[in-house]
C-alpha positions in Angstrom: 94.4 122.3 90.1 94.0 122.5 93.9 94.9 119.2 95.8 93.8 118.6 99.4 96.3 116.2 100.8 95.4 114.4 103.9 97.5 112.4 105.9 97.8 110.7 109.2 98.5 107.5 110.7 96.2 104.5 110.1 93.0 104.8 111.7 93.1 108.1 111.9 89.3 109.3 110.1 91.9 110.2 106.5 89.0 108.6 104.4 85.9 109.6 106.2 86.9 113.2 105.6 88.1 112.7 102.8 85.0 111.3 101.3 82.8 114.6 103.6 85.3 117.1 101.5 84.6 115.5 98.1 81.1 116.0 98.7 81.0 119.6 99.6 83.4 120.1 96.9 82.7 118.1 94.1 86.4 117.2 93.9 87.1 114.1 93.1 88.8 111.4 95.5 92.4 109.7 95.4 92.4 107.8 98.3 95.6 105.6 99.4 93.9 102.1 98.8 92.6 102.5 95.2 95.6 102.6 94.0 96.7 100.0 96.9 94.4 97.6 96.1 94.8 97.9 92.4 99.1 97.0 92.6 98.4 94.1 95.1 96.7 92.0 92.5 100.0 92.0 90.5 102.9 93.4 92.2 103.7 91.6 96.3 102.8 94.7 98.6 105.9 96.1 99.9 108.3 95.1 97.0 110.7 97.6 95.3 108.2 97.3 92.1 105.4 98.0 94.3 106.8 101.4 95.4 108.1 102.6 92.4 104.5 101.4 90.7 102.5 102.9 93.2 104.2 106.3 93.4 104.3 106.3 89.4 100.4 106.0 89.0 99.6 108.3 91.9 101.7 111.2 90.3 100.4 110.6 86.9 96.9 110.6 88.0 97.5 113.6 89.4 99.6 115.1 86.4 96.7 113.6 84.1 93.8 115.6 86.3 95.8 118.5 86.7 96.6 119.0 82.9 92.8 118.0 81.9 91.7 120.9 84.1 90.5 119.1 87.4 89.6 122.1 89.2 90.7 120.1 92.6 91.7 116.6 94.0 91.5 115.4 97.0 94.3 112.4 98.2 95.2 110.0 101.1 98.0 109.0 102.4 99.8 107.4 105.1 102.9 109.2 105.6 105.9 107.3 106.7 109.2 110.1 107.8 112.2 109.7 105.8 111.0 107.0 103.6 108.2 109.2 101.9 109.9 112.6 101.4 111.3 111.9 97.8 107.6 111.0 96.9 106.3 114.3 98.7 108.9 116.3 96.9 107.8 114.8 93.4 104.1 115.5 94.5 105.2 119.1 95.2 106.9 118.9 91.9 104.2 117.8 90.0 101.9 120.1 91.2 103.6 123.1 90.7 104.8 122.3 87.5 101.3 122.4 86.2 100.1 125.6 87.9 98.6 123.5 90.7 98.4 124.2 94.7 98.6 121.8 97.5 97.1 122.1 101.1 98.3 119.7 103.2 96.2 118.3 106.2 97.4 116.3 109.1 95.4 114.4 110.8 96.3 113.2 114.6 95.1 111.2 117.5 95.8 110.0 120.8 97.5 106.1 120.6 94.3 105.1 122.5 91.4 106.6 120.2 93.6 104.6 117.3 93.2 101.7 118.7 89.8 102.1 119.4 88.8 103.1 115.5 91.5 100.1 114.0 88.9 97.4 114.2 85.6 99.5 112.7 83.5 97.6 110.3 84.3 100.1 107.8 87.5 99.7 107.1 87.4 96.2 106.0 85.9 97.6 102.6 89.4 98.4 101.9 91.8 95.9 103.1 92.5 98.5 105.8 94.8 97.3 108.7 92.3 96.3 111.1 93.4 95.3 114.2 95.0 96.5 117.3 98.0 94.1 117.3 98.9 95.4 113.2 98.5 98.5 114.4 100.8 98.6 117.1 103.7 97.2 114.9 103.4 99.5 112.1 103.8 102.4 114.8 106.4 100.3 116.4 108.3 99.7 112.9 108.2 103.0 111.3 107.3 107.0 112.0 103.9 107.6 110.6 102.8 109.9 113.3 105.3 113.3 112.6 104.5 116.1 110.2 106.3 116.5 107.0 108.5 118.8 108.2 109.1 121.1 104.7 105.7 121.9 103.7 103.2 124.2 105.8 100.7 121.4 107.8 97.3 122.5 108.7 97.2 119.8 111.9 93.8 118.8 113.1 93.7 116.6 116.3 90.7 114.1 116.2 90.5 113.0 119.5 88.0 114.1 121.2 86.1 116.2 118.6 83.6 115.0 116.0 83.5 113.7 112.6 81.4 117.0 111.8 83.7 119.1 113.7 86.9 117.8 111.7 85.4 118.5 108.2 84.3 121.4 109.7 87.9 122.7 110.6 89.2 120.9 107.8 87.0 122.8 105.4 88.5 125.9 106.8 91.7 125.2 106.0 91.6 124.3 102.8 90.9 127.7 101.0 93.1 128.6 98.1 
């Protein structure tokens, strides 16, 4: 199994092209808050259970796919330094282990375009954060905008290019 794994801080376009790539490749689509939204109807969001829940069902989803012979995958994620790299290791793990690859894609932006995409209509649909202020104190609290520094990144910056242009680039990239 191939999986595409994008990442970036919130806000960043993860989703839109995420959801462009699934098209083109007829991969399906594990993206951060359908498994978010599923554990906050019955686990408080940020709780010890929550975390050990939610990285539990993402790798065996992606163990499940990979063993029933999902040819590829694509997942979102927000990545957090330090306090996400046990989960990236058992993602690298779980992979492998079943004859998979990985691609990893970070996605960037400047502070200002951020705050400028944080409060679009479309990412209420998903109990996104969604406003400036939220924004600014999950940046404030906690590293989401470094690389994971012990896998090979593929870093697109979104700036001041289009939606097209990212998938695009993206799509270049990803080639196994």
């Amino acid at each position: 199994m191939k999986l595409i794994f994008i990442y970036g801080p919130p806000a960043v376009g993860k989703l839109t092209i995420a959801q462009a790539i699934s098209e083109t490749t007829g991969y399906p689509l594990l993206h951060n808050h359908l498994t978010v939204d599923l554990l906050i109807k019955i686990l408080p969001f940020g709780s010890p259970e929550f975390h050990t829940a939610l990285e539990k069902i993402r790798l065996d989803i992606i163990e499940a796919a990979a063993q029933a012979s999902v040819p590829g995958l694509i997942m979102t994620f927000v990545y957090e330094k330090g306090v996400d790299d046990q989960f990236i290791q058992k993602l690298l793990q779980t992979v492998t282990n079943n004859n998979g690859e990985i691609r990893f894609i970070q996605l960037t932006a400047s502070l200002e375009t951020l705050k400028a995409r944080v409060a679009n209509e479309s990412r209420l649909n998903h109990r996104k954060l969604n406003s400036v202020e939220k924004l600014e104190k999950a940046l404030a609290q906690s590293d989401l905008i470094s690389s994971i520094d012990f896998v090979q990144n593929e870093i697109i910056d979104t700036t001041n290019i289009t939606e097209t242009e990212v998938i695009s680039k993206t799509m270049k990239r990803i080639s196994f």
